[in-house]
C-alpha positions in Angstrom: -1.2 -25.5 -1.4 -4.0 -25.7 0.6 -3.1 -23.3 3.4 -3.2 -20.7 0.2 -6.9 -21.9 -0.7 -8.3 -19.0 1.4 -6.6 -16.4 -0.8 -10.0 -16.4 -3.0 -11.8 -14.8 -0.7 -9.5 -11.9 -0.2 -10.9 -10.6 -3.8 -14.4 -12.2 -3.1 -16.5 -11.4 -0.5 -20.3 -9.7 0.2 -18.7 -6.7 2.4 -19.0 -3.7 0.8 -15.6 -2.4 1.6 -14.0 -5.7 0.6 -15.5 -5.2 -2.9 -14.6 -1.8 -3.7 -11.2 -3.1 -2.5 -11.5 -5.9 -4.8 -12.2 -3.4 -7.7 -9.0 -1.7 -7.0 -7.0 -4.6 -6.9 -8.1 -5.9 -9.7 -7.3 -2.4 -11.9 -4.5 -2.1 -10.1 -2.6 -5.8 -11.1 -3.3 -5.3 -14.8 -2.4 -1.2 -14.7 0.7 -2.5 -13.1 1.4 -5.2 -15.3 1.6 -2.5 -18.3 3.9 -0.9 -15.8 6.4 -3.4 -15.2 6.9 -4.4 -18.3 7.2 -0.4 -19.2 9.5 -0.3 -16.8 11.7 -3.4 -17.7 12.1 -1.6 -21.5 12.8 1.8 -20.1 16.4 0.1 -18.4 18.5 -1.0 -21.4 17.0 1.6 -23.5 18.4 4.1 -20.9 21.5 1.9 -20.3 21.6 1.9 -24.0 21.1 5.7 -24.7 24.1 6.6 -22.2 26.7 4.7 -20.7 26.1 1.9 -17.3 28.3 4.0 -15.8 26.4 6.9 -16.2 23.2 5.0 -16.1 24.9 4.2 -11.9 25.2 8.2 -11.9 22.3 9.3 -12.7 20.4 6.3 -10.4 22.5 8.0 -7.2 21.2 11.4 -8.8 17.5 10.8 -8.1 18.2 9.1 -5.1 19.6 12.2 -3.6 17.1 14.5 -4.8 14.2 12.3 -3.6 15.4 13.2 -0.2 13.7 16.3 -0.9 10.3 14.1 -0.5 11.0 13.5 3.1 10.6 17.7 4.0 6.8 16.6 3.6 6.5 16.7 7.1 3.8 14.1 6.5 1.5 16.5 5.1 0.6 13.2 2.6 0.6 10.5 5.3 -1.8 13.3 7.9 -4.2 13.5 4.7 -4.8 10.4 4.0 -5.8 9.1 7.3 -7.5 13.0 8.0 -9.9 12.4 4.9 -10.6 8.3 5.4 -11.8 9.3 8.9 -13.5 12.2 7.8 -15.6 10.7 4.8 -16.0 7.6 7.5 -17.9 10.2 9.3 -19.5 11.3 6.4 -18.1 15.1 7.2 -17.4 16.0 3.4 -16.9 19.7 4.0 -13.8 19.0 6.4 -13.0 16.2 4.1 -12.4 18.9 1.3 -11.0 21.4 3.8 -8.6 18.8 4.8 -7.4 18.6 0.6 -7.5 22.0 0.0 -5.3 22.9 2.8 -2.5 19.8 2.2 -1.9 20.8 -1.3 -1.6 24.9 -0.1 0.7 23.5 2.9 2.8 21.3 0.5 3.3 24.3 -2.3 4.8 26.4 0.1 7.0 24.2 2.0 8.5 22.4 -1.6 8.5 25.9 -3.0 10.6 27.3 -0.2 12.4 23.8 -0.1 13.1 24.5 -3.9 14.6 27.5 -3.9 16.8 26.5 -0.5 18.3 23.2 -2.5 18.7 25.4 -6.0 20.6 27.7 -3.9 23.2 24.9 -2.0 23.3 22.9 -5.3 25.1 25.8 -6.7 28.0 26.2 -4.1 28.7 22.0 -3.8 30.8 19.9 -5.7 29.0 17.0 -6.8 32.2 15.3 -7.9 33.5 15.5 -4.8 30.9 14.0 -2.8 30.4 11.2 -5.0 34.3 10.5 -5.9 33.8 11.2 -10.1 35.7 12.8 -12.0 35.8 16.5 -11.9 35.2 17.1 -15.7 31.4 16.2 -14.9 31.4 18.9 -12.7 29.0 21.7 -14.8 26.9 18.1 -16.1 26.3 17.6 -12.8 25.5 21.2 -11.1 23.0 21.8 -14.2 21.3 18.4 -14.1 20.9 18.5 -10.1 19.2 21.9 -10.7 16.8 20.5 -13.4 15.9 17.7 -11.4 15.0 20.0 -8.2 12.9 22.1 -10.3 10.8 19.0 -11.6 10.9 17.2 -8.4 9.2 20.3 -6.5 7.0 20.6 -9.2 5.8 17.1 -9.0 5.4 16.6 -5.6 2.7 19.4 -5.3 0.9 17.7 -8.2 1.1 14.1 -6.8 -1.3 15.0 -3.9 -4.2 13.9 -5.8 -2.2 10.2 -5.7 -2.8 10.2 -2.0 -6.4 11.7 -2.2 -7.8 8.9 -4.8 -6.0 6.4 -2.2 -7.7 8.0 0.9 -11.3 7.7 -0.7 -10.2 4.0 -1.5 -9.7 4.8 -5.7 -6.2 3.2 -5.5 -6.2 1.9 -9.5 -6.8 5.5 -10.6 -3.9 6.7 -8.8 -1.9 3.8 -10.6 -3.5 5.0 -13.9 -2.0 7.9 -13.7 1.3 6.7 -12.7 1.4 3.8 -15.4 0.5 6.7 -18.2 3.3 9.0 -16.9 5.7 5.9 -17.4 4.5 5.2 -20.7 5.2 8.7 -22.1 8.8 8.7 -20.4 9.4 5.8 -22.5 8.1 7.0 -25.7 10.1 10.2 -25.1 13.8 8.2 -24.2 13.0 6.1 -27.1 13.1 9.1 -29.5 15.6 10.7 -27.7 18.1 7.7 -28.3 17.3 7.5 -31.6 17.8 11.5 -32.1 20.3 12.8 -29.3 23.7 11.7 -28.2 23.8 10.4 -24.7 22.8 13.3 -22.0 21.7 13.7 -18.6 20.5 16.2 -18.8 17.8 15.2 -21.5 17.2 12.4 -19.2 15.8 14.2 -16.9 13.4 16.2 -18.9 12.4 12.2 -20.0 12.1 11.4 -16.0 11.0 13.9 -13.7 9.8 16.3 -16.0 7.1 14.2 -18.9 5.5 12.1 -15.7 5.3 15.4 -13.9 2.9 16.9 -16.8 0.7 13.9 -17.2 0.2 14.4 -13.3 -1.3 17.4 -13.4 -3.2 17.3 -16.4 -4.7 14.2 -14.5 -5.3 16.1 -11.1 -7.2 18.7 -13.2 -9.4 15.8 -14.5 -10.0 13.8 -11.8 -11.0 16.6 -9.6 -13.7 17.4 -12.3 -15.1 13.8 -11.8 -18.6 13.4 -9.6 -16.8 11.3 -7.0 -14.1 14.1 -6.4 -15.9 17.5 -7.8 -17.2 18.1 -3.6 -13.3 17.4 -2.6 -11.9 19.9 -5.3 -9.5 22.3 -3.8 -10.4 25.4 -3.5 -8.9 28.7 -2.0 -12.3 29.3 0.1 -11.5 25.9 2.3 -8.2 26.0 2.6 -7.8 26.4 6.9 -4.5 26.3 8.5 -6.1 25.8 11.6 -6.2 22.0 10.3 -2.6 22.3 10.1 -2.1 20.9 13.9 -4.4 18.4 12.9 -2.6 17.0 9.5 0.7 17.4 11.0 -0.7 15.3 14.5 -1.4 12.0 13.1 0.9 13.0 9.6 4.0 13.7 11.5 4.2 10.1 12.9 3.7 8.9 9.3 7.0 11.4 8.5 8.7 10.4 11.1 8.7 6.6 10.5 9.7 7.6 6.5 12.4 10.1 7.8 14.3 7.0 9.2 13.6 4.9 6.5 15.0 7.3 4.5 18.6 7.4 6.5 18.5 3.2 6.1 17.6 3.3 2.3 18.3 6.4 0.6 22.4 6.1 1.4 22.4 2.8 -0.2 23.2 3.6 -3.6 25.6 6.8 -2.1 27.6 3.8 -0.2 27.5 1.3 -3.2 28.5 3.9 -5.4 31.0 5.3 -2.8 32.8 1.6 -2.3 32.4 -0.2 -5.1 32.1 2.2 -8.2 28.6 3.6 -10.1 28.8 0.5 -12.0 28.5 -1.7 -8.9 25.2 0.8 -8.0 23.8 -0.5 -11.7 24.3 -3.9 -10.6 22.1 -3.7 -7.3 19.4 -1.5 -8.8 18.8 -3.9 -11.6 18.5 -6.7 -9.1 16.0 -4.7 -7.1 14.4 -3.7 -9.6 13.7 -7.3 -10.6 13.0 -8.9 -7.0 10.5 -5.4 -6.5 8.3 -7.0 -8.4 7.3 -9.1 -5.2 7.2 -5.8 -3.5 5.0 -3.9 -6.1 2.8 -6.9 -6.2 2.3 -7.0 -2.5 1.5 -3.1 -2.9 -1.1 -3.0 -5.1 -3.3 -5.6 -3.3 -2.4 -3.5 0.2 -2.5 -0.4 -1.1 -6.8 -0.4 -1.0 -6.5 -2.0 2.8 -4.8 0.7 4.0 -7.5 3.2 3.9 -10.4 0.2 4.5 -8.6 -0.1 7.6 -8.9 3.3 8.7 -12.6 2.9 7.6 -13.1 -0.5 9.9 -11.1 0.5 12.9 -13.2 3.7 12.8 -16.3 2.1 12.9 -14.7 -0.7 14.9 -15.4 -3.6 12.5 -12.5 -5.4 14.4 -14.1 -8.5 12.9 -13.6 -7.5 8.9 -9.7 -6.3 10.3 -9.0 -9.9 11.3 -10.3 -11.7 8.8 -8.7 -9.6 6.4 -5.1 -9.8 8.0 -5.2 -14.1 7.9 -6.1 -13.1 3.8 -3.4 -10.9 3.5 -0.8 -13.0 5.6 -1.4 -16.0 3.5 -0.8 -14.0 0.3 2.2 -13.0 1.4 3.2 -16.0 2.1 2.1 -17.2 -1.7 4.6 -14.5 -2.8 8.1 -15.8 -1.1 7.4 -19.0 -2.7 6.6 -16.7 -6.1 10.1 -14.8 -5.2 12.1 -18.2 -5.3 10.6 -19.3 -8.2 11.8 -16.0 -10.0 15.7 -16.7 -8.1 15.8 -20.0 -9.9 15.6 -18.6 -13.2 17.2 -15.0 -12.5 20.0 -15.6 -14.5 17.9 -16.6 -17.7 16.2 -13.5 -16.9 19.0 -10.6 -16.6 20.6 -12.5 -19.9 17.6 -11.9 -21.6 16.0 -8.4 -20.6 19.7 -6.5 -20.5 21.7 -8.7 -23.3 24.8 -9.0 -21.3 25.1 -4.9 -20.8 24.7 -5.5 -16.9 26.2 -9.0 -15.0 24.2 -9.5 -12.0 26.2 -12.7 -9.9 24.3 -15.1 -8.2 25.0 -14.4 -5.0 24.0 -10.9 -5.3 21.1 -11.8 -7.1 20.2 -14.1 -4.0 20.7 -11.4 -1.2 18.8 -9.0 -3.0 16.3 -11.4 -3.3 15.7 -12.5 0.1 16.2 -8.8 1.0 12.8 -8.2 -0.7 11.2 -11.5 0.6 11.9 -10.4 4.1 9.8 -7.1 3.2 6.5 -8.8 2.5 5.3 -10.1 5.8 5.9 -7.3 7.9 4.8 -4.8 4.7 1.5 -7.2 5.3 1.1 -5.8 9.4 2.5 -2.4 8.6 -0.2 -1.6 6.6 -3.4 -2.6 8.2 -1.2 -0.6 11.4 -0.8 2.3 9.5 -4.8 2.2 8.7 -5.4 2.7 12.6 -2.9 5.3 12.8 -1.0 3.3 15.4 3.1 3.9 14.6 5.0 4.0 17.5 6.4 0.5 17.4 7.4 0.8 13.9 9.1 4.2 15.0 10.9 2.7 17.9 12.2 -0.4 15.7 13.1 1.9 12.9 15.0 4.4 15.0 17.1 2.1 16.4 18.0 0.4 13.3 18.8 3.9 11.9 21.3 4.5 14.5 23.1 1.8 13.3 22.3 2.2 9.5 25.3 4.3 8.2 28.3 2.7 9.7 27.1 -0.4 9.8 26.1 0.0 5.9 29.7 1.1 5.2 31.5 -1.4 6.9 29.0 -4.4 6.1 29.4 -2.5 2.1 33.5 -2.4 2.6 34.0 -6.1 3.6 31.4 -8.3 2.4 30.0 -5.8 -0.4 25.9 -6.0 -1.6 25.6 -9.0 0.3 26.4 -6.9 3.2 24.2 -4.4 2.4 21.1 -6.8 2.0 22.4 -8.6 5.2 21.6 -5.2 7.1 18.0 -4.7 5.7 17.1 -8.6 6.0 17.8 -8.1 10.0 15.9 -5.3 10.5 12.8 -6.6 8.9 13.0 -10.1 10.2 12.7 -7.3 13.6 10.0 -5.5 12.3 7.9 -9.0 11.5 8.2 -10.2 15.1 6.9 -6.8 17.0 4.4 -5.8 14.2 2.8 -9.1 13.7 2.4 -9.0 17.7 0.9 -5.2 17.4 -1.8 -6.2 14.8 -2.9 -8.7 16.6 -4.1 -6.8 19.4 -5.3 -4.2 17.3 -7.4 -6.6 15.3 -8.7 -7.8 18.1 -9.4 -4.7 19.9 -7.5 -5.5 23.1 -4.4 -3.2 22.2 -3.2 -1.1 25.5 -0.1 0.8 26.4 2.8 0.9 23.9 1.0 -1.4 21.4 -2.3 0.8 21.1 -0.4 4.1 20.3 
């Protein structure tokens, strides 16, 4: 263990910006322990309120309609690196200019965006893209349109997630999401004990409660000294800083636009192949091994802006010694992840009471599908701090290519394995070239390719 000794002075350190990072971190593990173990309730209390059948349904449901949260065009991504640099600079005029004109930019589009999926969602069959059964049909049609409505809704209202990250307030950001998941809780809870199974209802428990809590939240925070001179505002917002978002945002949608072909089809393929039931089964496996993914993300999460801060400012010395930190916790965290495959089976039998059977070998794909994530999650985000994302693009695309038949067939013959399989090579790719990238960059002798 004494590689891992180092890992103290990630959260302790004189620098200023590895304080308030420390700060963050530190709000952010025990908001997100509330979370998890929010989280872990809400499963069999949904599974419990409808069927794991429908439970499978109604994950491939929100999978689709999250889609819609890749028509961002990066507006959140060109933000967050836009106000970092400009508060960096000390320009807090733009800085609020930049806000005002993200959350005017991201109204219209999802408002447009809205309307265009209410309007297709009315003329598909649901039951016959996902193979069900065609008396779900009206179900489905109403609770697809519900969902779009809240998920538009949100989105606007979630800007001030990505704002409080920019100016490097991370834990309030995962204040707000912790409360939202404590009152969609509270409100299945009552519904099971007061409703018959509905999807419908479930999405007003969803999309709809977290959605509120959001923007009551937004309208507080902006009220706060440290954001009151960022407020939005009609009077700033400038499209001419639309060129400007979109420039350094549309590399940050582009990289999550192929992510979304690799990932988002998952659960349509599972689902697809195997059955809904066979989507529950992954999901709850994810959801389990995530936790090594979520823990990973909270102490990143504060870097990513520090790291627009530093490389700005070209403290190439504080990005370097913060990457070994990071590496090393990562690192910490496979050997975490094993841990929590040796006792996974104790685990499932206990949190879902034999509703849900999750085999070992899927448990152990899944697994090392999410342990593959954490070192190159580590690089990705000190890269994405210096706004240099065309290796990640370039890995990505070509993985995407492949995604969808590969997925299918890999799904067809081998089943989740095969689906983990895929996403364990591609980031066993993306730690060779990114690890190789953020050295340069750390080091300030990035040229060519690697520097853009």
């Amino acid at each position: 263990m004494r590689q891992f000794i180092g890992l103290r002075s990630v959260l302790k350190s004189d620098n200023k910006r590895t304080k308030l990072a420390q700060k963050n971190v530190i709000s952010s593990l025990l908001l997100k322990v509330i979370s998890i173990i929010v989280s872990f309730e809400i499963v069999p209390i949904t599974i419990g309120y409808i069927s794991s059948e429908q439970y499978g349904i109604w994950i491939t449901i929100s999978s689709i309609v999250a889609w819609l949260s890749y028509f961002d065009i990066g507006f959140g991504g060109g933000l967050r690196y836009r106000f970092a640099e400009s508060k960096a600079k000390q320009n807090y005029t733009l800085a609020k200019s930049y806000v005002s004109t993200t959350y005017a930019l991201i109204a219209l589009s999802f408002s447009l965006l809205g309307a265009f999926a209410l309007i297709a969602n009315h003329y598909l069959d649901w039951c016959v893209i996902l193979n069900l059964s065609a008396s779900l049909k009206i179900t489905l049609r109403t609770t697809f349109a519900l969902f779009i409505i809240c998920f538009c809704s949100n989105f606007v209202f979630q800007t001030i997630f990505t704002v409080l990250e920019a100016d490097q307030m991370s834990a309030k950001a995962d204040l707000i999401k912790t409360l939202g998941n404590i009152f969609t809780l509270i409100v299945i809870i009552i519904l099971s004990y007061t409703t018959e199974g509905n999807l419908k209802y479930l999405v007003f428990a969803f999309s709809f409660v977290p959605s509120l809590v959001t923007f009551i939240a937004s309208i507080y925070f902006f009220h706060t000294k440290e954001l009151k001179i960022f407020s939005p505002s009609l009077r700033s917002i400038d499209f001419s800083l639309t060129k400007n978002i979109l420039g350094m945002g549309i590399k940050y949608f582009a990289i999550t636009s192929v992510m979304f072909i690799i990932f988002q089809f998952i659960n349509i393929i599972i689902t697809r192949e195997l059955g809904p039931e066979n989507a529950t089964v992954y999901n709850v496996a994810y959801r389990y091994y995530n936790l090594l993914l979520m823990t990973s993300l909270i102490i990143l999460t504060p870097f990513w802006s520090a790291s627009t801060e530093a490389f700005v400012q070209k403290d190439f010395k504080w990005l370097s010694d913060t990457l070994r930190k990071l590496e090393k916790l990562e690192l910490l965290l496979i050997i975490v992840g094993f841990i929590m495959f040796s006792f996974s089976n104790v685990f499932f039998s206990l949190w879902l009471g034999g509703k849900v059977y999750v085999p070992v070998i899927i448990s152990f794909f899944v697994f090392v599908q999410n342990a593959c994530q954490l070192l190159p999650q580590c690089y990705m985000y000190i890269i994405n701090g210096t706004g240099k994302l065309k290796i990640q693009l370039i890995v990505y695309s070509l993985f995407a290519i492949l995604a969808v038949p590969s997925l299918i067939y890999l799904c067809k013959w081998f089943g989740i394995p095969g689906i983990s399989s895929f996403i364990i090579v591609l980031f066993v790719s993306m730690t060779f070239f990114c690890r190789k990238q953020v050295k340069l960059l750390t080091r300030g002798k990035a040229k060519g390719i690697w520097n853009k």
